[in-house]
C-alpha positions as CSV (number, residue, x, y, z in Angstrom):
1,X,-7.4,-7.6,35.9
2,X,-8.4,-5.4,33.2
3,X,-5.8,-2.9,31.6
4,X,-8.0,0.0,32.4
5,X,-7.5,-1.0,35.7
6,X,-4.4,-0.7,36.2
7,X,-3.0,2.4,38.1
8,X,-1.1,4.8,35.9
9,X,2.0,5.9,36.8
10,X,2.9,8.7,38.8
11,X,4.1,11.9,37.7
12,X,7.7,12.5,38.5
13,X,8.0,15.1,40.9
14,X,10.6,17.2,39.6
15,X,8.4,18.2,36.8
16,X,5.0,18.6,38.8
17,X,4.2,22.2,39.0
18,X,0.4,23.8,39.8
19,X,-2.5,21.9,40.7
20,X,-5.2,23.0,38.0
21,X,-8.8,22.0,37.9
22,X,-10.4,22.8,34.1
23,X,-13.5,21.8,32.7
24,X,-11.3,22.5,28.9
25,X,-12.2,18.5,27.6
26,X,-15.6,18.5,28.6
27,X,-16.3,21.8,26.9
28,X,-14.3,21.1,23.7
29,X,-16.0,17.7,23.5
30,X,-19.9,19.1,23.8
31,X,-19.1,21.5,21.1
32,X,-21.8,21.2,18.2
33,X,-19.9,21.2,14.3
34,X,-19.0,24.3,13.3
35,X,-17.1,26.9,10.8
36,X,-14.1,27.0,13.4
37,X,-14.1,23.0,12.9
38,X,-14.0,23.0,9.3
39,X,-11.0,25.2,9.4
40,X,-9.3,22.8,11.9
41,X,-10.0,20.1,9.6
42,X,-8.7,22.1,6.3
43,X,-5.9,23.5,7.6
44,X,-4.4,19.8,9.1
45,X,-6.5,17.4,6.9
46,X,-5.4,18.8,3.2
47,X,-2.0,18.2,4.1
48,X,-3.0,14.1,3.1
49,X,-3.9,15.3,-0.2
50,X,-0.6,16.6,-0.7
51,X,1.4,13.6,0.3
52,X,-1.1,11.3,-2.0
53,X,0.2,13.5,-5.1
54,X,3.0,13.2,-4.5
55,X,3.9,9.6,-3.5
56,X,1.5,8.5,-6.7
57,X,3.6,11.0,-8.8
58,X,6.5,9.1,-8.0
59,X,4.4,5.4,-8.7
60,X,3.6,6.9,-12.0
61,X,6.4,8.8,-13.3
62,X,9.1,5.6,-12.6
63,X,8.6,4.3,-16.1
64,X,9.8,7.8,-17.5
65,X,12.2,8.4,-14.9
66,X,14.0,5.2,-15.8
67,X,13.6,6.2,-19.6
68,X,16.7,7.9,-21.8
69,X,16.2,11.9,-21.3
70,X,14.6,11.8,-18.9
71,X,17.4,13.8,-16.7
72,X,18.3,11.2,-14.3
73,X,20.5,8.1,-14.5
74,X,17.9,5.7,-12.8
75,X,16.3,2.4,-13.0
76,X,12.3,2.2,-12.5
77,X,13.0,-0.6,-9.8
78,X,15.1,2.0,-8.1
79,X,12.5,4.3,-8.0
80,X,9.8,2.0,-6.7
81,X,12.2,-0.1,-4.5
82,X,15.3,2.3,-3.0
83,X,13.3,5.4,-3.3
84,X,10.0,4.0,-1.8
85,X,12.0,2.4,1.2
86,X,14.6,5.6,1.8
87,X,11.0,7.8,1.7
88,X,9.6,5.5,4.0
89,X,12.5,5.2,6.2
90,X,12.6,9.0,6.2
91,X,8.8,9.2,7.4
92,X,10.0,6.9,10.5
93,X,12.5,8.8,11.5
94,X,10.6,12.0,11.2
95,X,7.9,10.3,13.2
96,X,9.8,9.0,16.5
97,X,11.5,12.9,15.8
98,X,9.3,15.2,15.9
99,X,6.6,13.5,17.5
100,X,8.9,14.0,20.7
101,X,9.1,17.4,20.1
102,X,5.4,17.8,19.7
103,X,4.2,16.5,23.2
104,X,7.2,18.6,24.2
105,X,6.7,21.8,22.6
106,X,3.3,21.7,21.6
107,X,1.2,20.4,18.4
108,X,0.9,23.9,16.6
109,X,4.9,24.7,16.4
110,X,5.4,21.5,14.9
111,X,3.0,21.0,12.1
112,X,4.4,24.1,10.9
113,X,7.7,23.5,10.8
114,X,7.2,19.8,9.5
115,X,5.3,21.2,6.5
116,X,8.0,23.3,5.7
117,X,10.2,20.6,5.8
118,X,8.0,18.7,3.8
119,X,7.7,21.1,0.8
120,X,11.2,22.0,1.1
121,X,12.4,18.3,0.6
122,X,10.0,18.3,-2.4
123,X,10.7,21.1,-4.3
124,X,14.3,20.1,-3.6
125,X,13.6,16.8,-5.5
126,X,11.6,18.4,-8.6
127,X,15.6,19.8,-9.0
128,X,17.2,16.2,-8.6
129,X,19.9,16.3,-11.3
130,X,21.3,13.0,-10.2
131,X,20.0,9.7,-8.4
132,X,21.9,10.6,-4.9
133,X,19.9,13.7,-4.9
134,X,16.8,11.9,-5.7
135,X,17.2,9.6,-3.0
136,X,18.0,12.1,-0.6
137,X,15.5,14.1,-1.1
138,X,12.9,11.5,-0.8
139,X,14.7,10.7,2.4
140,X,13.6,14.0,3.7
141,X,10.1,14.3,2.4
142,X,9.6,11.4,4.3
143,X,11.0,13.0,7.1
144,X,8.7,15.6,7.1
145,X,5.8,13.6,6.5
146,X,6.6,11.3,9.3
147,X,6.4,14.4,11.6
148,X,2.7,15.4,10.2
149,X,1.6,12.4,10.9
150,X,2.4,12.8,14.8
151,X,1.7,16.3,14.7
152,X,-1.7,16.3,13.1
153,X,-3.8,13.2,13.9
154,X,-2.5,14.1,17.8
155,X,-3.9,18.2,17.4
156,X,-6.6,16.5,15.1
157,X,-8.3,14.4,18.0
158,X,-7.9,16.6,20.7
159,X,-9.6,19.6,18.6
160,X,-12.6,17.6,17.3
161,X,-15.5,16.7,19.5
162,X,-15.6,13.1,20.9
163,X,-19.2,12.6,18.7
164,X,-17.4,13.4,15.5
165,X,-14.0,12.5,16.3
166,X,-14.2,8.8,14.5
167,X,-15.9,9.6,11.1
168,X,-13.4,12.9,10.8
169,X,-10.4,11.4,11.7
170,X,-10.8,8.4,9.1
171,X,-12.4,11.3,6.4
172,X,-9.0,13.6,7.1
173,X,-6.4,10.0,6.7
174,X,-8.2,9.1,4.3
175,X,-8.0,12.4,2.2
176,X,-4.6,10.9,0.8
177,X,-6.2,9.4,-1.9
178,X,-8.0,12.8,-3.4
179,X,-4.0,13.7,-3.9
180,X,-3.7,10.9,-5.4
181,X,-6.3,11.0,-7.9
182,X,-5.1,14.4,-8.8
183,X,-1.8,12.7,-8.6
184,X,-2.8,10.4,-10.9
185,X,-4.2,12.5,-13.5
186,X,-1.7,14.9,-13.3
187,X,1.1,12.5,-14.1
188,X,-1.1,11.8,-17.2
189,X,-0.3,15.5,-18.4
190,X,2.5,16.1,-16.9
191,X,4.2,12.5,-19.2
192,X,2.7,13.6,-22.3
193,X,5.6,14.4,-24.4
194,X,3.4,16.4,-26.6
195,X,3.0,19.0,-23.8
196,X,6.1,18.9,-21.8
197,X,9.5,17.5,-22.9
198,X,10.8,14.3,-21.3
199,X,13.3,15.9,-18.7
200,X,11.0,18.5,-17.7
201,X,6.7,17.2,-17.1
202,X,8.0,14.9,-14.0
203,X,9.3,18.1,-12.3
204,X,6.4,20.7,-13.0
205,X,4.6,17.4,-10.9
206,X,6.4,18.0,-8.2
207,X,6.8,21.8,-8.5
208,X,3.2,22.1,-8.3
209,X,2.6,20.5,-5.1
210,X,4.7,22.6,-3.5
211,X,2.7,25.6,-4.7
212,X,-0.6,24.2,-3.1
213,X,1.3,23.3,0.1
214,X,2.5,27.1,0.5
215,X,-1.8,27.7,0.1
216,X,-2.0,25.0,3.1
217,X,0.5,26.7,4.8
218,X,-1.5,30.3,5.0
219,X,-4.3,28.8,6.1
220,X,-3.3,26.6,8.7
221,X,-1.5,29.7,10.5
222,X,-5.1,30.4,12.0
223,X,-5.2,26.4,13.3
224,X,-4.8,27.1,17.3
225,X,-2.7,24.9,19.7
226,X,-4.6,22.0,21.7
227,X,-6.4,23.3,25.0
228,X,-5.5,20.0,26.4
229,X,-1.4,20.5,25.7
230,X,-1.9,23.9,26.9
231,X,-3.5,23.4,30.5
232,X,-1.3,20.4,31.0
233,X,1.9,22.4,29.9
234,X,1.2,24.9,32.5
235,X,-0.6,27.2,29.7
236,X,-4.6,27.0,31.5
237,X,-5.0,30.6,31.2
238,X,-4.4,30.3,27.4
239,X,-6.3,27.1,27.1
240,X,-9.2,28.7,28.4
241,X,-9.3,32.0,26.9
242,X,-8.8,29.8,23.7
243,X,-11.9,27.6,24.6
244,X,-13.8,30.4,25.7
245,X,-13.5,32.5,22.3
246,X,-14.4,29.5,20.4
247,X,-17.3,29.0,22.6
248,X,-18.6,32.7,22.1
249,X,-18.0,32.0,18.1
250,X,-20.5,28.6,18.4
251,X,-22.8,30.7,20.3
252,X,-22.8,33.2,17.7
253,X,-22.9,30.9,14.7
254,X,-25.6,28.5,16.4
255,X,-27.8,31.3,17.8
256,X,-28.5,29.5,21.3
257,X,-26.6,29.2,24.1
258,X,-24.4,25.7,24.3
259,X,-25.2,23.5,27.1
260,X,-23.2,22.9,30.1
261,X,-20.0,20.7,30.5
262,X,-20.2,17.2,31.7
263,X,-17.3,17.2,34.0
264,X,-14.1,18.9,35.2
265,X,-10.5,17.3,35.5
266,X,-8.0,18.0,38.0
267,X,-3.9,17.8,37.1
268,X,-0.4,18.3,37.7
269,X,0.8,20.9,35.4
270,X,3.9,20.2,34.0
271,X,6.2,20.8,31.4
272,X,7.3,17.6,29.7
273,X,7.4,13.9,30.2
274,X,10.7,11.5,29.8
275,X,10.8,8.1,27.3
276,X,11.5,6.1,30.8
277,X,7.5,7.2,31.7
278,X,6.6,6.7,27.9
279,X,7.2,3.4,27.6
280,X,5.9,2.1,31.0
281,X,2.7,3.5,30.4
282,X,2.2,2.2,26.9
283,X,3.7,-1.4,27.2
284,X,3.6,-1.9,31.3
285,X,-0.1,-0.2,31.6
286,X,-1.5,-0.6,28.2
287,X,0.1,-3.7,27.2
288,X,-2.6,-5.4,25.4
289,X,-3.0,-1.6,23.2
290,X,0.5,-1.9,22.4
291,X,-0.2,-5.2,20.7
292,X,-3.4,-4.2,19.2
293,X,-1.3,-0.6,17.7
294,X,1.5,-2.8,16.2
295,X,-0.6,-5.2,14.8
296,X,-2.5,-2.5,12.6
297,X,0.1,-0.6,11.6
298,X,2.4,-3.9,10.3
299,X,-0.9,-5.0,7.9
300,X,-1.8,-1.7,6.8
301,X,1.7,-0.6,6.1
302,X,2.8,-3.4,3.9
303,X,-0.1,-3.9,2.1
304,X,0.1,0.0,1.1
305,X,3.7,0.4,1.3
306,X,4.9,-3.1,-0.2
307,X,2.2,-3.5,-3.0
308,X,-0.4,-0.7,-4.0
309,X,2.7,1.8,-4.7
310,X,4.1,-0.7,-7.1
311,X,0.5,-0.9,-8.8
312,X,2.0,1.2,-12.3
313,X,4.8,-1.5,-12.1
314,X,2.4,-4.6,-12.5
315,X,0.4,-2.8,-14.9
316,X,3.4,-1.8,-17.2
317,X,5.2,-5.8,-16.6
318,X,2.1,-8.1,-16.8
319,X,-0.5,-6.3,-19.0
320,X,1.7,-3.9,-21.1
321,X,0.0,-1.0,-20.0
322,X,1.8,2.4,-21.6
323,X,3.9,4.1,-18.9
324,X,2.2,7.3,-19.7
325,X,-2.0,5.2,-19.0
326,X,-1.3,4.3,-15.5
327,X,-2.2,7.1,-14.1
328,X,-5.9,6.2,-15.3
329,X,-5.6,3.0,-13.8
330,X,-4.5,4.3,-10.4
331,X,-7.1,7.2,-10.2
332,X,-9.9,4.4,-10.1
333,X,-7.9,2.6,-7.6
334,X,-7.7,6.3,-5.5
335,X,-11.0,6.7,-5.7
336,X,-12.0,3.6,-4.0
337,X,-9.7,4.0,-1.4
338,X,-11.5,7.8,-1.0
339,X,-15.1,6.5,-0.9
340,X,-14.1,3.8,1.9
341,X,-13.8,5.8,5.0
342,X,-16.1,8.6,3.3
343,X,-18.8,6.2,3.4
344,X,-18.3,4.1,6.4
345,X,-16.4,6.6,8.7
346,X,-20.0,7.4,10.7
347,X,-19.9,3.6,11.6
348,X,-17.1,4.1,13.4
349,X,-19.0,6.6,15.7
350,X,-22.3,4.5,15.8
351,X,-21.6,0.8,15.4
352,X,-18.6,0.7,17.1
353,X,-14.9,0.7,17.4
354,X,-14.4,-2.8,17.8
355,X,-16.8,-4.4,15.3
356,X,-15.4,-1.4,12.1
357,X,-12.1,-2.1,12.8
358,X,-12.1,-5.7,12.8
359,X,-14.1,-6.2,10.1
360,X,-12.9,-4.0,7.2
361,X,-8.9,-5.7,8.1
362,X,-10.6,-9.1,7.5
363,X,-12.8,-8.2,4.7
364,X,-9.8,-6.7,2.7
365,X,-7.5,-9.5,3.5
366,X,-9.8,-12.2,2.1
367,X,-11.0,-10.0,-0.9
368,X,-7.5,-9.7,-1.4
369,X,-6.9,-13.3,-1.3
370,X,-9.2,-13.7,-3.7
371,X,-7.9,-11.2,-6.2
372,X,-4.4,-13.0,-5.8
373,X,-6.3,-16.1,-6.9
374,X,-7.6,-14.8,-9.6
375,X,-4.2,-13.1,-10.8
376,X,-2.3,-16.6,-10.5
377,X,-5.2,-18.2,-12.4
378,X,-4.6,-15.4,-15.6
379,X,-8.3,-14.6,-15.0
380,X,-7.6,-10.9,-14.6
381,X,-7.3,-8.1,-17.3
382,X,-5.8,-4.3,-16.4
383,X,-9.2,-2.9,-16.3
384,X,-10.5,-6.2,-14.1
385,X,-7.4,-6.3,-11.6
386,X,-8.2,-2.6,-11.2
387,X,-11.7,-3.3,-10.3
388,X,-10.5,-6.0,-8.0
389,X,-7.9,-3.7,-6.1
390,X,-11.2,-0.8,-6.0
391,X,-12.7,-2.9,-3.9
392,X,-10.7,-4.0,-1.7
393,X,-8.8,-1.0,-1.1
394,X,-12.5,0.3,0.0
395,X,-12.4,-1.6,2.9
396,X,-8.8,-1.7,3.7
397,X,-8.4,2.5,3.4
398,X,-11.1,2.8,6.2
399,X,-8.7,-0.1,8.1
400,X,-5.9,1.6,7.7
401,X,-6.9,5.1,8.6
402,X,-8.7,3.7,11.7
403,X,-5.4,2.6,12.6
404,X,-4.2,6.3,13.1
405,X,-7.3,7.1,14.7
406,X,-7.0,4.4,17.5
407,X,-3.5,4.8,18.8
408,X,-3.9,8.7,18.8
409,X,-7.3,8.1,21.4
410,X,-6.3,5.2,23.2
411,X,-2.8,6.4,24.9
412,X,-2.9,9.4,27.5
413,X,-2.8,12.8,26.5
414,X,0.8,13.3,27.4
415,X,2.0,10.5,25.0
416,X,-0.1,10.7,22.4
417,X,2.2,12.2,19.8
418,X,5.0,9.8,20.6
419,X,3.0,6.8,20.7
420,X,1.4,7.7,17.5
421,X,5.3,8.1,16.2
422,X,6.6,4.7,17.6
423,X,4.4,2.5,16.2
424,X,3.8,4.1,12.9
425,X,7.7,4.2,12.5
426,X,7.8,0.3,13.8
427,X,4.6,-1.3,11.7
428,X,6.0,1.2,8.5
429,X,9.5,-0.2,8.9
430,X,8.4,-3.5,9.3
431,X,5.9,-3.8,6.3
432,X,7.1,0.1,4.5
433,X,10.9,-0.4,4.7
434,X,11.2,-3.9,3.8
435,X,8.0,-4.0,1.6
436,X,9.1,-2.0,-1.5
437,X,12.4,-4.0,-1.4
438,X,11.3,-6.9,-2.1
439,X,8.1,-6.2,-3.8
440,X,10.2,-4.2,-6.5
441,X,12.2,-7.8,-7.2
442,X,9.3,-9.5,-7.7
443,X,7.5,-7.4,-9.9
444,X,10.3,-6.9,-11.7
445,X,11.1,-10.9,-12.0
446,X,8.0,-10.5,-14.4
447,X,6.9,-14.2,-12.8
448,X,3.3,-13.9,-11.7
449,X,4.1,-16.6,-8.6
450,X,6.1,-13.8,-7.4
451,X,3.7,-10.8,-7.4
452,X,1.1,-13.7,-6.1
453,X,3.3,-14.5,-3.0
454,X,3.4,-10.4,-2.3
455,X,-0.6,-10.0,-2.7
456,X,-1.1,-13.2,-0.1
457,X,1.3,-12.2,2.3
458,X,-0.1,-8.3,2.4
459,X,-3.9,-10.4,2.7
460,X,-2.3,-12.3,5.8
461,X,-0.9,-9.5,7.9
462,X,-4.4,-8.2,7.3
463,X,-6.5,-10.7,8.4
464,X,-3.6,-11.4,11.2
465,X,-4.6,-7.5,12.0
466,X,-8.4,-8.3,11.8
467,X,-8.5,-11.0,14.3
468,X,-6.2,-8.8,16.7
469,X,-8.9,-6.3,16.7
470,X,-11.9,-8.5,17.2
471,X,-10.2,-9.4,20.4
472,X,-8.1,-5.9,21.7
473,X,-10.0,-2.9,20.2
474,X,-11.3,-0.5,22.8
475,X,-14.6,1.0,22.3
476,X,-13.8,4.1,22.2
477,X,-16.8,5.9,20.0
478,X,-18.3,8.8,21.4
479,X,-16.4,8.5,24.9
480,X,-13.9,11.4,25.6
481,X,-9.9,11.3,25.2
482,X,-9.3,11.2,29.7
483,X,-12.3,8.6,29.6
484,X,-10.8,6.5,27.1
485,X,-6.8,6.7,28.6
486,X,-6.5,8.9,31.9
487,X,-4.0,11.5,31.4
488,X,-0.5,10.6,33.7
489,X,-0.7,14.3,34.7
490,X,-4.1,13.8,37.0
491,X,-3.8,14.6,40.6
492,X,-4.5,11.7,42.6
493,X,-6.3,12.5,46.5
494,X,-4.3,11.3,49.1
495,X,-5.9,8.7,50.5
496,X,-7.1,9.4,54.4
C-alpha cells in the first residue's frame, strides 16, 4: 500500500470546532505573479541574505579574532569549531521552538518575533568583550535563525502559487549566499587595518547587519498571515477577506478578471494540534517522507555546516592565504552557490521533483569526490580548489535548498512548521553540531589526509542523500499543498 494511501488520522475531538467549506487553496494557488508576491518574497526571503553575512563574517574574521588586539581572548579553531557548533545548536533549538509556536499561533507573529531575536543576538555579539559572551550570543542568533527557518519557508509555500512555488522557494534559500558575498567583501574592508583598527572592523561587520535587518523588519510588517492557518484556526472570515483583497489587487494590476478556482476544501476548524498527532502522521502515515526529510537534511547539513564554513581555515593552513584575502576567495565560492538554484530552480517546477533532487545530491557528492582527489594528490592551488568548490557548490546549493522546499510541501498543513523544525534540528545536529567539531581538528592538524577524510565523508552523506531521493521523492511540482499531503483538519463524510 502506497503512503498516500494511507488514512490520516483523525482529528481529536476536543479541539474540532466549525465545519468550514473554502475554496482559500484553490484561489491562492491560480493566482498569476504579481507585485503583492514580490513583497511576500522580500519581506521573508532577504532575511537569507542576512544570515549569509553574517555566518561568512564569522568564517572570515576567525583569523583576526584569534589575533593579539583583536578584543577577545580567543582561538580561530574556537571560532570555527565551538562557535559554529553552539550557533548551530542554537538554530535547533530555535527550530523545534518556535516552529511549535508557529503552527500554534500563526506564521506572521512569529517571523517577527524571531527576527528580533535574531538581530538582537547579533548586535549583542558585535559588543562581545569576552569569549563566554561570544559564545552565547552565537548561541542565540542561532536561536533565532532556527525559528525563521520554520516560520518562513512554512508562510513562504502556503503564500506562493503551486506553479511558482519550486523555483521561488529554492531562489529565497538560496539567497543566503548574496549575504554572503557581501559578507565576504565586507570582511575584506572591515579587516583592513588601514581603515579600521584591529579591535573595532570585526564589530562595524556585525553592527551593520543589524542595521539592514531593522530595514527587513519595516517591510515585512505588510507580509500578511497564511489564509490556510487562518481558515483552519478558525479565522475563515479573515482568510477570505485577506484572499479576496489580494484578488481585487491582481485584478487591478493584471487588467482581466482571474479565472475561476479549481476546487473547494471542507475542514474541521480548530485551534491547535498536540506532538502525540504530529508524530503519527509524519512517521506512522508518511513513513517513507520521514526517511526521505532526514536523509536530505544530514548530507546537506554537514557538507555546509562541517566543511564550507571552515573554507577561510584551509585557505589560511594549506595555501598561506592572508587572513585579511579570504574573503575574495569565499565570494567566488558564494556566488556559485547563488547561481545554482537561480539557474536551475524552474527545473524543479518543470522537470520534476524527483529527477532535480536526486540528481544535483549525486552530482555534488561525486564532484566533490573528485575535488578531495585532487586535494590529496597536491594538484590544487587556492585559486583552483576555489574553482573546484564553485562548482560543486552549484549543484549542491539547489540540493540543499530543495531540501527545505520538500518537507515544507510534503507534510499537512497543520504540521508543516514543526516538521520543517524537527528534521532541520535533527539532520543540522547530526552533520551541523558535530561537523564543525571535528572538521576544526582536522583542519587545524594542518595534515591534508585529515581535511581529505572531511571532504569524502560530506561527498558520501551526499550521494547517500541522492540515491534516497531517486527512490522516495514525491512529485510534487505544480500540484497544490492538500493535493500533495491532505490536511488532518478535513472533514471526513460519514459513511451511509
Amino acid at each position: 500500500m502506497g503512503v498516500d494511501s494511507i488514512p490520516a488520522p483523525a482529528p481529536v475531538p476536543a479541539e474540532r470546532g466549525s465545519v468550514v467549506t473554502t475554496a482559500v487553496p484553490a484561489r491562492l494557488d491560480r493566482l498569476p505573479w504579481s507585485r503583492w508576491h514580490w513583497m511576500i518574497v522580500i519581506g521573508l526571503g532577504t532575511v537569507w541574505i542576512l544570515d549569509g553575512l553574517e555566518v561568512t563574517i564569522v568564517g572570515n574574521v576567525a583569523g583576526r579574532l584569534a589575533e593579539e588586539g583583536s578584543g577577545l581572548d580567543i582561538t580561530s579553531a574556537q571560532v570555527t569549531g565551538v562557535a559554529a557548533a553552539l550557533y548551530v545548536a542554537g538554530a535547533c533549538s530555535g527550530a523545534l521552538f518556535f516552529g511549535w509556536l508557529t503552527d500554534r499561533y500563526g506564521r506572521k507573529k512569529l517571523f517577527m518575533i524571531t527576527l528580533v531575536v535574531y538581530l538582537g543576538a547579533t548586535a549583542m555579539t558585535a559588543l562581545s568583550f569576552e569569549s563566554w559572551w561570544f559564545f552565547l550570543f552565537r548561541f542565540l542568533t542561532g536561536f533565532g535563525i532556527g525559528g525563521e527557518y520554520a516560520a518562513i519557508n512554512s508562510a513562504i509555500d502556503e503564500l506562493i502559487p503551486s506553479l511558482y512555488r519550486g523555483r521561488v522557494d529554492l531562489i529565497i534559500n538560496g539567497s543566503y549566499w548574496l549575504g554572503a558575498i557581501g559578507g565576504a567583501l565586507l570582511s575584506i574592508v572591515m579587516l583592513d587595518t588601514d581603515i579600521f583598527p584591529q579591535d573595532l572592523g570585526w564589530r562595524l561587520s556585525f553592527a551593520l547587519g543589524v542595521v539592514l535587518g531593522l530595514v527587513i523588519l519595516l517591510v515585512r510588517r505588510h507580509v500578511p498571515e497564511s489564509p490556510r492557518w487562518q481558515f483552519i484556526h478558525g479565522r475563515g472570515e479573515s482568510a477570505e477577506e485577506l484572499v479576496s483583497t489580494v484578488e481585487r489587487e491582481i485584478e487591478r494590476e493584471k487588467g482581466e478578471a482571474l479565472p475561476p478556482p479549481a476546487g473547494e476544501i471542507t475542514i474541521h476548524q480548530r485551534k491547535s494540534i498536540g506532538f502525540g498527532t504530529i508524530a503519527k502522521t509524519v512517521f506512522a502515515r508518511y513513513p517513507r517522507r520521514a526517511v526521505l526529510s532526514l536523509s536530505l537534511f544530514i548530507g546537506q547539513a554537514f557538507l555546509y555546516n562541517a566543511i564550507t564554513f571552515g573554507f577561510g581555515a584551509i585557505l589560511t593552513t594549506f595555501f598561506d592565504v592572508p587572513t585579511g584575502n579570504t574573503g575574495y576567495y569565499f565570494a567566488v565560492i558564494a556566488a556559485g552557490n547563488f547561481v545554482g538554484p537561480l539557474l536551475l530552480g524552474r527545473l524543479f517546477d518543470t522537470v520534476g521533483r524527483r529527477i532535480m533532487i536526486s540528481s544535483t545530491y549525486l552530482l555534488s557528492g561525486l564532484l566533490l569526490f573528485g575535488t578531495a582527489w585532487l586535494f590529496d594528490r597536491g594538484s590544487l592551488t587556492a585559486t583552483t580548489l576555489t574553482a573546484c568548490w564553485c562548482v560543486v557548490l552549484f549543484f549542491a546549493s539547489t540540493g540543499a535548498s530543495s531540501a527545505y522546499l520538500t518537507v515544507s510541501e510534503i507534510f499537512p498543513m497543520e504540521t508543516r512548521a514543526m516538521a520543517i523544525a524537527f528534521f532541520y534540528a535533527l539532520g543540522t545536529a547530526a552533520g551541523g553540531i558535530s561537523g564543525p567539531l571535528v572538521f576544526a581538528k582536522l583542519t587545524e592538524s594542518g595534515v591534508v589526509g585529515d581535511t581529505v577524510l572531511a571532504f569524502q565523508i560530506g561527498a558520501g552523506l551526499m550521494c547517500a542523500a541522492g540515491l534516497v531521493a531517486a527512490f522516495l521523492a514525491v512529485n510534487a511540482e505544480r500540484r497544490s499543498l492538500e493535493d500533495i499531503a491532505e490536511p488532518l483538519s478535513v472533514a471526513k463524510q460519514d459513511a451511509p
